[in-house]
KEBATI-126043 format. One record per residue (C-alpha): x, y, z; residue number from 1. Coordinates in steps of 0.25 Angstrom, whole numbers, plus 5000, padded with zeros to 4 digits. Each point is the difference from the previous one (the first is absolute). Layout:
BEGIN
+------+------+------+-----+
!   c1 !   c2 !   c3 ! seq !
+------+------+------+-----+
!    X !    Y !    Z ! NUM !
...
+------+------+------+-----+
This chain:
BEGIN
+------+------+------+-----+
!   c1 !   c2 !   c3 ! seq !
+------+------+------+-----+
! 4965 ! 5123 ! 5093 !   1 !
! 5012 ! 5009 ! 5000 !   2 !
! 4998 ! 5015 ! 5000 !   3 !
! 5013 ! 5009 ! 4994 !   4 !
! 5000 ! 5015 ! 5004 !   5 !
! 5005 ! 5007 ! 4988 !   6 !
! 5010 ! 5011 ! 5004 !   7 !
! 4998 ! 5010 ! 4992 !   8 !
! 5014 ! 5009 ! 5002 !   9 !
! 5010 ! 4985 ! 4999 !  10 !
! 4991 ! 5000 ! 4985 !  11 !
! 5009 ! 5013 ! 4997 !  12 !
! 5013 ! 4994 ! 4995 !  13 !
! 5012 ! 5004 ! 4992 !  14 !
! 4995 ! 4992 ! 4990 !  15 !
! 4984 ! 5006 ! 4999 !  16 !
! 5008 ! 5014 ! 5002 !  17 !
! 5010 ! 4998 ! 4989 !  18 !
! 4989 ! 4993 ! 4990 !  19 !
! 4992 ! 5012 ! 5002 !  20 !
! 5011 ! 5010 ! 4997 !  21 !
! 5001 ! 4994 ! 4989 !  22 !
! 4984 ! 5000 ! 4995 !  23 !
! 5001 ! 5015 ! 5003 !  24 !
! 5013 ! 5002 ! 4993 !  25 !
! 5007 ! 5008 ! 5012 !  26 !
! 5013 ! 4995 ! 5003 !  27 !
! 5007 ! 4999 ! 5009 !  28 !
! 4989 ! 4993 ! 5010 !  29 !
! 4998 ! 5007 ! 5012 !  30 !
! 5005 ! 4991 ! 5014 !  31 !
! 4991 ! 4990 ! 5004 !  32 !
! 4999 ! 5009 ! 5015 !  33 !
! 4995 ! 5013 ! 4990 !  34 !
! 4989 ! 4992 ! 4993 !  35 !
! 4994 ! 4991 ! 5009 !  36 !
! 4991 ! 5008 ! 5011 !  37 !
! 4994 ! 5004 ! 4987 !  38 !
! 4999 ! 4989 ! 4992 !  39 !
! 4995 ! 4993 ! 5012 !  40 !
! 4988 ! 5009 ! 5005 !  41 !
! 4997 ! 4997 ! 4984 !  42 !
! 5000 ! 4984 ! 5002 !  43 !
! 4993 ! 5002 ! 5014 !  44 !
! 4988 ! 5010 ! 4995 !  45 !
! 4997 ! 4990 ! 4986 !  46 !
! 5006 ! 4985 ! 5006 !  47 !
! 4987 ! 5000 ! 5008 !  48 !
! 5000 ! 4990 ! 5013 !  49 !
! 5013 ! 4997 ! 5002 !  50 !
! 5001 ! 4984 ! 5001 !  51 !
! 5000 ! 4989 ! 4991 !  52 !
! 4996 ! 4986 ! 5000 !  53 !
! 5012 ! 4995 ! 4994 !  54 !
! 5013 ! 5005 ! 4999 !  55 !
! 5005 ! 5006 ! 4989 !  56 !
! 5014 ! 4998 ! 4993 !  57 !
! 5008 ! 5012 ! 4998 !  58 !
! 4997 ! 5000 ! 4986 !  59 !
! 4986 ! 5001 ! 5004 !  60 !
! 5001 ! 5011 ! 5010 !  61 !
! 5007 ! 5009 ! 4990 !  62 !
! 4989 ! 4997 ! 4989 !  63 !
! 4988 ! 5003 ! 5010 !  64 !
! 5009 ! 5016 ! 5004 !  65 !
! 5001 ! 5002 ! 4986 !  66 !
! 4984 ! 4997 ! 4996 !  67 !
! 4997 ! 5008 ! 5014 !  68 !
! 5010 ! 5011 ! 4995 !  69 !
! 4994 ! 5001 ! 4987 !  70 !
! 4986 ! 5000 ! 5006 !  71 !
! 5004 ! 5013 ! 5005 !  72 !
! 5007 ! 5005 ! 4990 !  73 !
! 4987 ! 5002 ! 4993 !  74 !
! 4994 ! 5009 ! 5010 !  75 !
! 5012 ! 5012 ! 5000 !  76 !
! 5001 ! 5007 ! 4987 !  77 !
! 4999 ! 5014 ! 4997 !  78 !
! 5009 ! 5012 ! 4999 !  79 !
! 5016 ! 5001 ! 5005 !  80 !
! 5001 ! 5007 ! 5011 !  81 !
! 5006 ! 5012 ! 4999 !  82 !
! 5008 ! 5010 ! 5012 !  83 !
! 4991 ! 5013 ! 5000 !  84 !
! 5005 ! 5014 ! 5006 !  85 !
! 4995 ! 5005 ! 5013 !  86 !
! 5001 ! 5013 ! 5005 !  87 !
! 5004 ! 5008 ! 5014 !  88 !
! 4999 ! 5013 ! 5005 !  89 !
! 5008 ! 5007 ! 5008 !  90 !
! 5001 ! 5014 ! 5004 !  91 !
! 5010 ! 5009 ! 4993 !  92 !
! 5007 ! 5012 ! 5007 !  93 !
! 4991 ! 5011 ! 4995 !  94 !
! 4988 ! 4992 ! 5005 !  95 !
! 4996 ! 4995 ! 4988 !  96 !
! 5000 ! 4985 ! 4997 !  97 !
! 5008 ! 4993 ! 4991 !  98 !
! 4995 ! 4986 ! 4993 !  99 !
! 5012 ! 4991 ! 5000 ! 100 !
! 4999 ! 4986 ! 4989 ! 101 !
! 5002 ! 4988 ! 5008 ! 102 !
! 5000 ! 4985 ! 4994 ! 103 !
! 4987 ! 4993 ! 5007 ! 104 !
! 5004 ! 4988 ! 5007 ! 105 !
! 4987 ! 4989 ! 4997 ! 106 !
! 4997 ! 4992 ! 5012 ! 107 !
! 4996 ! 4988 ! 4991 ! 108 !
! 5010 ! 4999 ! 4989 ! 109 !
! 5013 ! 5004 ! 5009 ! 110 !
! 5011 ! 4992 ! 5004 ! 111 !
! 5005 ! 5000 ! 5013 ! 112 !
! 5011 ! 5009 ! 4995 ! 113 !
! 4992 ! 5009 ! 4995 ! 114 !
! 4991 ! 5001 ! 5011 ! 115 !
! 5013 ! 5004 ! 5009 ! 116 !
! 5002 ! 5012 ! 4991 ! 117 !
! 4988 ! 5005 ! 5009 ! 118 !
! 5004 ! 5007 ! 5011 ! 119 !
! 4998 ! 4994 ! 5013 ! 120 !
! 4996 ! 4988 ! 4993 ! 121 !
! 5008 ! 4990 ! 5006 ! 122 !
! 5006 ! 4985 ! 4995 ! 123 !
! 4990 ! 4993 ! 5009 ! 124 !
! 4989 ! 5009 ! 4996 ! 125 !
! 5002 ! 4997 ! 4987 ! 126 !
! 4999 ! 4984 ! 5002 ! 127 !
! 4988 ! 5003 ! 5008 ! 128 !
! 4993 ! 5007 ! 4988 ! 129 !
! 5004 ! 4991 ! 4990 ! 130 !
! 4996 ! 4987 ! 5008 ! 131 !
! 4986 ! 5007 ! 5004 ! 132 !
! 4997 ! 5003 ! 4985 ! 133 !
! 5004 ! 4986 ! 4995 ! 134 !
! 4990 ! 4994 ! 5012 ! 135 !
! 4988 ! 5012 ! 4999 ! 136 !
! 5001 ! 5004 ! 4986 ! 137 !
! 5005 ! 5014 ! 4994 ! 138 !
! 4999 ! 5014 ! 5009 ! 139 !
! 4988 ! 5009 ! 4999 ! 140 !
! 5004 ! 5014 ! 5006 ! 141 !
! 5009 ! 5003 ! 5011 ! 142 !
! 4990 ! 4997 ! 5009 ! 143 !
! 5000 ! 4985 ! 4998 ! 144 !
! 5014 ! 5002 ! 5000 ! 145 !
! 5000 ! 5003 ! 5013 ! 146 !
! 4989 ! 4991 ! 5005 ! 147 !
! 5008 ! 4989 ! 4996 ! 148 !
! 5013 ! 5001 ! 5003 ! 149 !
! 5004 ! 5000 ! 5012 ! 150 !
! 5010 ! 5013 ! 5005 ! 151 !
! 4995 ! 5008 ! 4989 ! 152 !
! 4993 ! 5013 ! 5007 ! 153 !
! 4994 ! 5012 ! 4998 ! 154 !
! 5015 ! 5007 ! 4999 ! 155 !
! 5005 ! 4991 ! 4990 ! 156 !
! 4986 ! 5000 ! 4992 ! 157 !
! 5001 ! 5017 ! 4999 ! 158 !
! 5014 ! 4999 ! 4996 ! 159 !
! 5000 ! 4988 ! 4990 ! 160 !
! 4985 ! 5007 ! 4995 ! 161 !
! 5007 ! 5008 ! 4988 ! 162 !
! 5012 ! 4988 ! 4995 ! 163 !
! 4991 ! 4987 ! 5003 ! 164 !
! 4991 ! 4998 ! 4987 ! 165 !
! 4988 ! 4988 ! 4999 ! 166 !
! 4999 ! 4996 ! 4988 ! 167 !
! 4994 ! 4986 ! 4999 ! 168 !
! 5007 ! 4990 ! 4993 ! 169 !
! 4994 ! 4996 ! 4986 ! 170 !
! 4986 ! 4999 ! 5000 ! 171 !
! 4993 ! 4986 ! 4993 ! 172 !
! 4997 ! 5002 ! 4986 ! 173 !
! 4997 ! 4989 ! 4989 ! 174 !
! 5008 ! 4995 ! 4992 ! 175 !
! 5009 ! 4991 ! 5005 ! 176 !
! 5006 ! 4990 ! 4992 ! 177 !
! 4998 ! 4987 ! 5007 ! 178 !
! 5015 ! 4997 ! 4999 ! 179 !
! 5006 ! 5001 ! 5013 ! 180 !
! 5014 ! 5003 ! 4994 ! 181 !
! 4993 ! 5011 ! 4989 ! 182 !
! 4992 ! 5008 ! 5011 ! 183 !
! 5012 ! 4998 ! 5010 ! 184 !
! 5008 ! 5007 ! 4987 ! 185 !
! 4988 ! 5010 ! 4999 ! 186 !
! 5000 ! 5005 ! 5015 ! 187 !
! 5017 ! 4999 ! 5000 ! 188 !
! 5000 ! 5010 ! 4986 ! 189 !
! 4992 ! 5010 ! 5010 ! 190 !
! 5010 ! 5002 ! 5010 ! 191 !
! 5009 ! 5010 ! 4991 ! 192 !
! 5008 ! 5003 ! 5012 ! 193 !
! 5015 ! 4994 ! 5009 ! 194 !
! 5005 ! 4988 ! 4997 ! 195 !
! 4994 ! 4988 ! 4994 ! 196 !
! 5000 ! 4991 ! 5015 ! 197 !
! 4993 ! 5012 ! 5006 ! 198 !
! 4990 ! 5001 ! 4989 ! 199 !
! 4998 ! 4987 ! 5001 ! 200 !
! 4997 ! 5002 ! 5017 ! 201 !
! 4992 ! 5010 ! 4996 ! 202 !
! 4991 ! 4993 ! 4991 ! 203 !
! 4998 ! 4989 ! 5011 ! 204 !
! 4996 ! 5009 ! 5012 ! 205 !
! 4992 ! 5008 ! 4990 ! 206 !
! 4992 ! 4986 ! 4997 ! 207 !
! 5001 ! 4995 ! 5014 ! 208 !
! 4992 ! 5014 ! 5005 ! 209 !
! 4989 ! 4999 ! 4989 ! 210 !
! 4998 ! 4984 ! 5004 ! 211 !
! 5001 ! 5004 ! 5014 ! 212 !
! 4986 ! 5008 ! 5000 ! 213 !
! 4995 ! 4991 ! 4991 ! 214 !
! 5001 ! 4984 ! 5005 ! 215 !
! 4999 ! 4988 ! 4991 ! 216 !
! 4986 ! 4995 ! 5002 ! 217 !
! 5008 ! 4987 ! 5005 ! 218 !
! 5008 ! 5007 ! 5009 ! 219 !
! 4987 ! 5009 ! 5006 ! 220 !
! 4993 ! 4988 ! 5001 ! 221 !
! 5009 ! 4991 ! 5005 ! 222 !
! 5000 ! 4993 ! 4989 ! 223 !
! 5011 ! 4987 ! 4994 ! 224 !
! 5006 ! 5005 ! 4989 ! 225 !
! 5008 ! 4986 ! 4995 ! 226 !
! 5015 ! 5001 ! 4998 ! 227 !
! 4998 ! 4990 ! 4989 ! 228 !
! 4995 ! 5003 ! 4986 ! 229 !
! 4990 ! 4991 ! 4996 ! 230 !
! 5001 ! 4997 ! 4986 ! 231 !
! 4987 ! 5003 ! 4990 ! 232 !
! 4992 ! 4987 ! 4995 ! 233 !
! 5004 ! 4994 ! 4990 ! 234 !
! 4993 ! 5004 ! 4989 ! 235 !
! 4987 ! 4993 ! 4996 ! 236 !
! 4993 ! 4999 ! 4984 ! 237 !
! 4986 ! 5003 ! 5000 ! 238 !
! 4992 ! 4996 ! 4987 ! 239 !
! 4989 ! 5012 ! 5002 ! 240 !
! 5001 ! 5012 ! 5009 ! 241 !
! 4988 ! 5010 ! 5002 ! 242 !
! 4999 ! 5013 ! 5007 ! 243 !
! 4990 ! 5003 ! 5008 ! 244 !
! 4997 ! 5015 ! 5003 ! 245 !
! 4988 ! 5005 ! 5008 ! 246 !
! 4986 ! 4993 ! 4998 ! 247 !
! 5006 ! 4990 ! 4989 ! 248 !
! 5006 ! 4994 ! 5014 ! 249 !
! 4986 ! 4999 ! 5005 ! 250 !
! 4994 ! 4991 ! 4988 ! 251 !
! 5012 ! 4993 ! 4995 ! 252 !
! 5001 ! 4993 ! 5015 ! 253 !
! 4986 ! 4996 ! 5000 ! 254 !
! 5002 ! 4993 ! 4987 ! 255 !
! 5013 ! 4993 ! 5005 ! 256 !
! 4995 ! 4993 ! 5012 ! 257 !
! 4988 ! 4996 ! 4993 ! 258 !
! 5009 ! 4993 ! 4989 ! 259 !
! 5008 ! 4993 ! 5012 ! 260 !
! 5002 ! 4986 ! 5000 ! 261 !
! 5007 ! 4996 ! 5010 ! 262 !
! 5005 ! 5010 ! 5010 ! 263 !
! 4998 ! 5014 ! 5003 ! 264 !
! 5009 ! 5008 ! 5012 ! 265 !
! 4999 ! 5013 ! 5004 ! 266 !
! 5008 ! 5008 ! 5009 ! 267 !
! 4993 ! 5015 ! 5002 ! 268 !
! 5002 ! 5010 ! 5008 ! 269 !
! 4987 ! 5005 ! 5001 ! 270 !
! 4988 ! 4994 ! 4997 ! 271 !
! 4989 ! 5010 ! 5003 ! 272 !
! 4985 ! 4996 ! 4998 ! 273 !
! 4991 ! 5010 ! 5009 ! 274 !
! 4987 ! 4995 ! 4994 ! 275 !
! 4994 ! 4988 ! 4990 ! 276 !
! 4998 ! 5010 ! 4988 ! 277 !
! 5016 ! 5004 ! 5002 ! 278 !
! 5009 ! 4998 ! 4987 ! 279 !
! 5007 ! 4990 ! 5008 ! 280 !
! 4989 ! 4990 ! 5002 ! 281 !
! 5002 ! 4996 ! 4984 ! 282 !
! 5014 ! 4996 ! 5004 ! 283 !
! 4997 ! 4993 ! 5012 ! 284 !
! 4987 ! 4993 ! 4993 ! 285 !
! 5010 ! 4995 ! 4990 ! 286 !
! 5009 ! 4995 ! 5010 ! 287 !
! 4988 ! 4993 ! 5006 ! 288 !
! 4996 ! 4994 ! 4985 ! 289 !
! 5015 ! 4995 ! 5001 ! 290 !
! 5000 ! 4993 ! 5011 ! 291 !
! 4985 ! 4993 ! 4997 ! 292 !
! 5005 ! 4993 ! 4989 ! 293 !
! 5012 ! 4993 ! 5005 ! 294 !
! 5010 ! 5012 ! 4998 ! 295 !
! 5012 ! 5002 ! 5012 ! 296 !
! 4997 ! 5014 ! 5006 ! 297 !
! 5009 ! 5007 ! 5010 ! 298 !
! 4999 ! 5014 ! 5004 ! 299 !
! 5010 ! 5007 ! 5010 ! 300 !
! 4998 ! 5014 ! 5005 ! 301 !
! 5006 ! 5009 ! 5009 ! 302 !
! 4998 ! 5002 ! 5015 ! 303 !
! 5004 ! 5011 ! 5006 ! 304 !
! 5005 ! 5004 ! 5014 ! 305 !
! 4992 ! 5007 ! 5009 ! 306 !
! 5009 ! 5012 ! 5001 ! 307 !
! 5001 ! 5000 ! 4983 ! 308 !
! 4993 ! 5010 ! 4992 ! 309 !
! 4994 ! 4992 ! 4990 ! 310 !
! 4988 ! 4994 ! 5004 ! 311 !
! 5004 ! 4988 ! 4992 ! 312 !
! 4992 ! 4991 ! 5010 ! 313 !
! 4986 ! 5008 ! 5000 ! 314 !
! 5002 ! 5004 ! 4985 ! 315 !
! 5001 ! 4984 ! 4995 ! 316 !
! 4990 ! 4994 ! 5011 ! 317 !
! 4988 ! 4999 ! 4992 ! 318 !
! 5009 ! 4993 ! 4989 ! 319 !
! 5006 ! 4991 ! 5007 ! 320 !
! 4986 ! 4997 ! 5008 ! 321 !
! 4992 ! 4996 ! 4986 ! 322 !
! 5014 ! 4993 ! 4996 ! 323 !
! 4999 ! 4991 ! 5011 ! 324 !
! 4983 ! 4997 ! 4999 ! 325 !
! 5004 ! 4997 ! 4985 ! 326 !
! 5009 ! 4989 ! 5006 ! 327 !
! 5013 ! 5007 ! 4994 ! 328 !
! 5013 ! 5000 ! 5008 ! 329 !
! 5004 ! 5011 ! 5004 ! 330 !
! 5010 ! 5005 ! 5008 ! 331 !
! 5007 ! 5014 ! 5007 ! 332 !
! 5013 ! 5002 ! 5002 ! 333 !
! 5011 ! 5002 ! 5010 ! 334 !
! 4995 ! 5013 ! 5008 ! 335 !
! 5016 ! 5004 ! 5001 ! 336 !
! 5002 ! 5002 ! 4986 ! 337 !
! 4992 ! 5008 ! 4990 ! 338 !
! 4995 ! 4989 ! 4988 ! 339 !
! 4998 ! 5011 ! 4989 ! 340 !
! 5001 ! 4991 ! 4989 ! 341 !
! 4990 ! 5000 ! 4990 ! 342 !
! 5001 ! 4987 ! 4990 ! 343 !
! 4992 ! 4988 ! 4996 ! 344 !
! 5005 ! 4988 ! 4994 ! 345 !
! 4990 ! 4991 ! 4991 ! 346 !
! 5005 ! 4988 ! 4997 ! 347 !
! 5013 ! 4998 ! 4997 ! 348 !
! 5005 ! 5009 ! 4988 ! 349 !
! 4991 ! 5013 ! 5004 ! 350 !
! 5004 ! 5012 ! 5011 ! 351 !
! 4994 ! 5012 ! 5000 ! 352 !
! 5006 ! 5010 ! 5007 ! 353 !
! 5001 ! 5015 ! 5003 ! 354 !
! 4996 ! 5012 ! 5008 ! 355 !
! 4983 ! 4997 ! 5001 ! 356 !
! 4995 ! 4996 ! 5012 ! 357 !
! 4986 ! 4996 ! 5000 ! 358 !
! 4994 ! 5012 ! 5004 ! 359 !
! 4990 ! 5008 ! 4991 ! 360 !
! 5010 ! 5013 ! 5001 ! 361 !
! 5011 ! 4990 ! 4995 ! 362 !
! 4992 ! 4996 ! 4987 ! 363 !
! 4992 ! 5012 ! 4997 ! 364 !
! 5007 ! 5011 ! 5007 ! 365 !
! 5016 ! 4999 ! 5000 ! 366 !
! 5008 ! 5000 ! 4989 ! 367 !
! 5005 ! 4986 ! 5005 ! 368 !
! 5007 ! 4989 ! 4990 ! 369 !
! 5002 ! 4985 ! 4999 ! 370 !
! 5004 ! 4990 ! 4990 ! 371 !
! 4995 ! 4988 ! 4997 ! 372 !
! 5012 ! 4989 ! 4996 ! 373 !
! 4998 ! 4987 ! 4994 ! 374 !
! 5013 ! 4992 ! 5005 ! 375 !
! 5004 ! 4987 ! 5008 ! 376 !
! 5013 ! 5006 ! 5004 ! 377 !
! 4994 ! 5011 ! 5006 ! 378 !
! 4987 ! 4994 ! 5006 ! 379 !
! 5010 ! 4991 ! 5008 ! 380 !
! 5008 ! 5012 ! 5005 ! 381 !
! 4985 ! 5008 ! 5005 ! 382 !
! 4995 ! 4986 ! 5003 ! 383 !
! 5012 ! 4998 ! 5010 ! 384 !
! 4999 ! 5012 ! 5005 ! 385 !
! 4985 ! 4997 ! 5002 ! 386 !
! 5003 ! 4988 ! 5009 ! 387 !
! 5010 ! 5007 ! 5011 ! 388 !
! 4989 ! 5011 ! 5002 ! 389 !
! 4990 ! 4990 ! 5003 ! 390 !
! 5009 ! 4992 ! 5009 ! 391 !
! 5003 ! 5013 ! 5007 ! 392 !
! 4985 ! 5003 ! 5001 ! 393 !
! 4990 ! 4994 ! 5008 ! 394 !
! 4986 ! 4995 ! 4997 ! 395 !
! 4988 ! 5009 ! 5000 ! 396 !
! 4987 ! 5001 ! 5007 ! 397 !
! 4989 ! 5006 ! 5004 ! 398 !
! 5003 ! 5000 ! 5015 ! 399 !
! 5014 ! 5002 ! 4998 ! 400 !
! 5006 ! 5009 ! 4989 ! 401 !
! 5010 ! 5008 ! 5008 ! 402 !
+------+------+------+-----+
C-alpha cells in the first residue's frame, strides 16, 4: 500500500489564495508568499497526520484546505482589533515629568512593517516574532517575548515595555455560521484597518495563532483526517421510527429481542453486569431465550488496551462470560481501535440505534437517546457495518478475552 505525504505549504496556491479572497470580499488578494506561512500553520494544526493512503487530485486537495480552513474558521470570532494609545514618561526641564501619547504597536496583530516602527526592532526580528507567534500561539507579556525569541534581551524588553501592547487576537465565541465563505466574511469585516490583502493576512495569522494552541483532535492525536470527502448514505425510508429516551430504551429492547425471529446482532460498547439481580441480566436473559429457540445471536464488544482508560475488558467480562455459558457467540474487538458502537439489528428490516450502552447509568441515569427504525434499507447499511466489525474481531472466551 502506498502512503502520500501531504504537504501542507504546496496546498497553499494562487488558486485557494484568490478563491478565498474572494469568499472574504478583499481584493486584491494578498501574494501567495504573504498568505501561506499562515494559512499553512492553519492546514498543519487542523489537517491532523500528514499522509494519505491515496493520492488526492488537485481538485481534492483544494476541497480537503477549504473544509480544514473552515474548520477553523469557526473557532476565531470575536471583536476587531483595535490600536490603543500607550503612554511614556520622560523627564521635563523643570523636573517634572511630562506624559507623551504614543500609538502602541501589538505584538500579535502587527505586520512586519509595523513592527519596524519600534525602535531597535529590526527586519529579522520582526520575521522571528512573526514566525514564533504563527508556531506558539499569540504573545502573553513581554516576558514571553523575550523567552521566546531569540536576541530579544533585557535592553530591548525595558525600552519596547511602554510602545509593544499584547492584546490577544480574537477570543472564541459562539456563533459561527458554519459556512466557511460567511465566517471567513465575519472575521475579514473585523479587521477595519490597511488595505484589503493586509486585512486579509491578518485574519489568517489571527486564525493560525488561535488554532496553534489549540490543535485539532486529529492533529494532537495523530490522527488521518481523509483528503477525500466521503459522500452521505443514500437516503433510506423507514415505514416506523421510535425514539427511545432514558428508561423506554430499557423495555422497548427487551420486548424486541423477544419478538426476533430470525437474527439478532449486537455491537456495544459496554455491557456491564456486576451481579445476577443487575438490569442487564434481563437483556442478556432475553438474548439467551433468542438463541434457545433457534434465533441467530451475535454480540460484539469492546476490548480495550491495557494502557486505555476504559475498563471495557473488566466492565463486559461478566457479559461476555454468561454469553458464552448460554452458547451465544460472542466476540471482542480489535484492541487497536476503540468499537464504541452501540446498535442491534433484528432480523432484517429492524436497527435500533443510539447513544445507550447497556449499563444501568445508561438506562436509568443519563439523559441518553436511541431510535428504534423499522427499514430494509437501513438494516442492511447497520447490518453490513455489523459484519466488518465482526470480521475485525476475534472470538471470546473464558481463558482468553484480551
Amino acid at each position: 500500500m502506498n502512503v502520500y505525504r501531504i504537504d501542507w505549504e504546496a496546498m497553499v496556491d494562487r488558486v485557494l489564495v484568490d478563491n478565498l479572497a474572494a469568499a472574504a470580499g478583499l481584493a486584491p488578494a494578498p501574494t501567495v508568499a504573504a498568505a501561506r506561512p499562515a494559512l499553512a500553520r492553519i492546514l498543519a494544526s487542523c489537517g491532523g497526520w500528514p499522509y494519505a493512503t491515496a493520492k488526492p487530485t488537485a481538485r481534492e486537495r483544494r476541497a480537503f484546505a477549504l473544509r480544514l480552513l473552515g474548520d477553523a474558521f469557526g473557532q476565531v470570532l470575536g471583536p476587531a482589533p483595535q490600536q490603543a494609545p500607550g503612554i511614556t514618561l520622560e523627564r521635563a526641564r523643570d523636573g517634572m515629568r511630562a506624559i507623551t501619547l504614543v500609538i502602541r504597536v501589538e505584538v500579535n496583530l502587527a505586520d512586519a512593517a509595523a513592527l519596524q516602527t519600534v525602535e531597535g526592532l529590526s527586519v529579522g526580528l520582526a520575521e522571528a516574532i512573526i514566525a514564533e507567534r504563527l508556531r506558539g500561539g499569540p504573545f502573553a507579556s513581554m516576558t514571553d517575548l523575550g523567552d521566546r525569541v531569540e536576541h530579544v534581551g533585557e535592553v530591548l524588553m525595558r525600552k519596547w515595555a511602554p510602545v509593544i501592547g499584547f492584546m490577544q487576537p480574537s477570543a472564541p465565541r459562539t456563533g459561527a455560521l458554519g459556512d466557511p465563505a460567511r465566517d471567513l466574511q465575519v472575521l475579514a469585516a473585523e479587521q477595519t484597518f490597511g488595505e484589503p490583502a493586509e486585512r486579509l493576512v491578518r485574519v489568517f495569522e489571527s486564525v493560525a495563532m488561535r488554532v496553534t494552541t489549540q490543535l485539532h483532535p486529529h492533529t494532537k492525536h495523530e490522527l488521518p483526517r481523509s483528503p477525500k470527502i466521503v459522500p452521505p448514505p443514500d437516503a433510506a425510508t423507514a415505514s416506523r421510527t421510535i425514539l427511545l429516551p432514558g428508561k423506554r430504551y430499557y423495555y422497548h429492547v427487551k420486548a424486541a429481542i423477544a419478538e426476533a425471529g430470525e437474527r439478532v446482532d449486537v455491537a456495544m460498547f459496554h455491557i456491564a453486569m456486576p451481579g445476577s439481580t443487575h438490569p442487564t441480566r434481563r437483556l442478556l436473559d432475553a438474548l439467551a431465550a433468542a438463541h434457545d429457540r433457534g434465533v441467530r445471536v451475535r454480540v460484539l464488544v469492546d476490548r480495550d488496551r491495557a494502557a486505555d482508560p476504559y475498563n471495557s475488558t473488566v466492565i463486559n467480562a461478566a457479559a461476555v462470560n454468561f454469553l458464552l455459558d448460554a452458547g451465544v457467540k460472542v466476540h471482542v474487538d480489535a484492541a487497536r481501535k476503540l468499537l464504541h458502537s452501540k446498535f442491534l439489528v433484528i432480523d432484517a428490516d429492524r436497527t435500533i440505534i443510539g447513544s445507550h450502552n447497556w449499563s444501568a447509568g445508561s438506562y436509568f441515569g443519563f439523559d441518553d437517546l436511541s431510535v428504534d427504525v423499522t427499514s430494509p434499507a437501513f438494516a442492511r447499511v447497520t447490518r453490513q457495518r455489523f459484519e466488518d466489525l465482526w470480521r475485525r474481531g476475534t472470538a471470546a472466551s473464558r481463558d482468553r478475552q484480551i
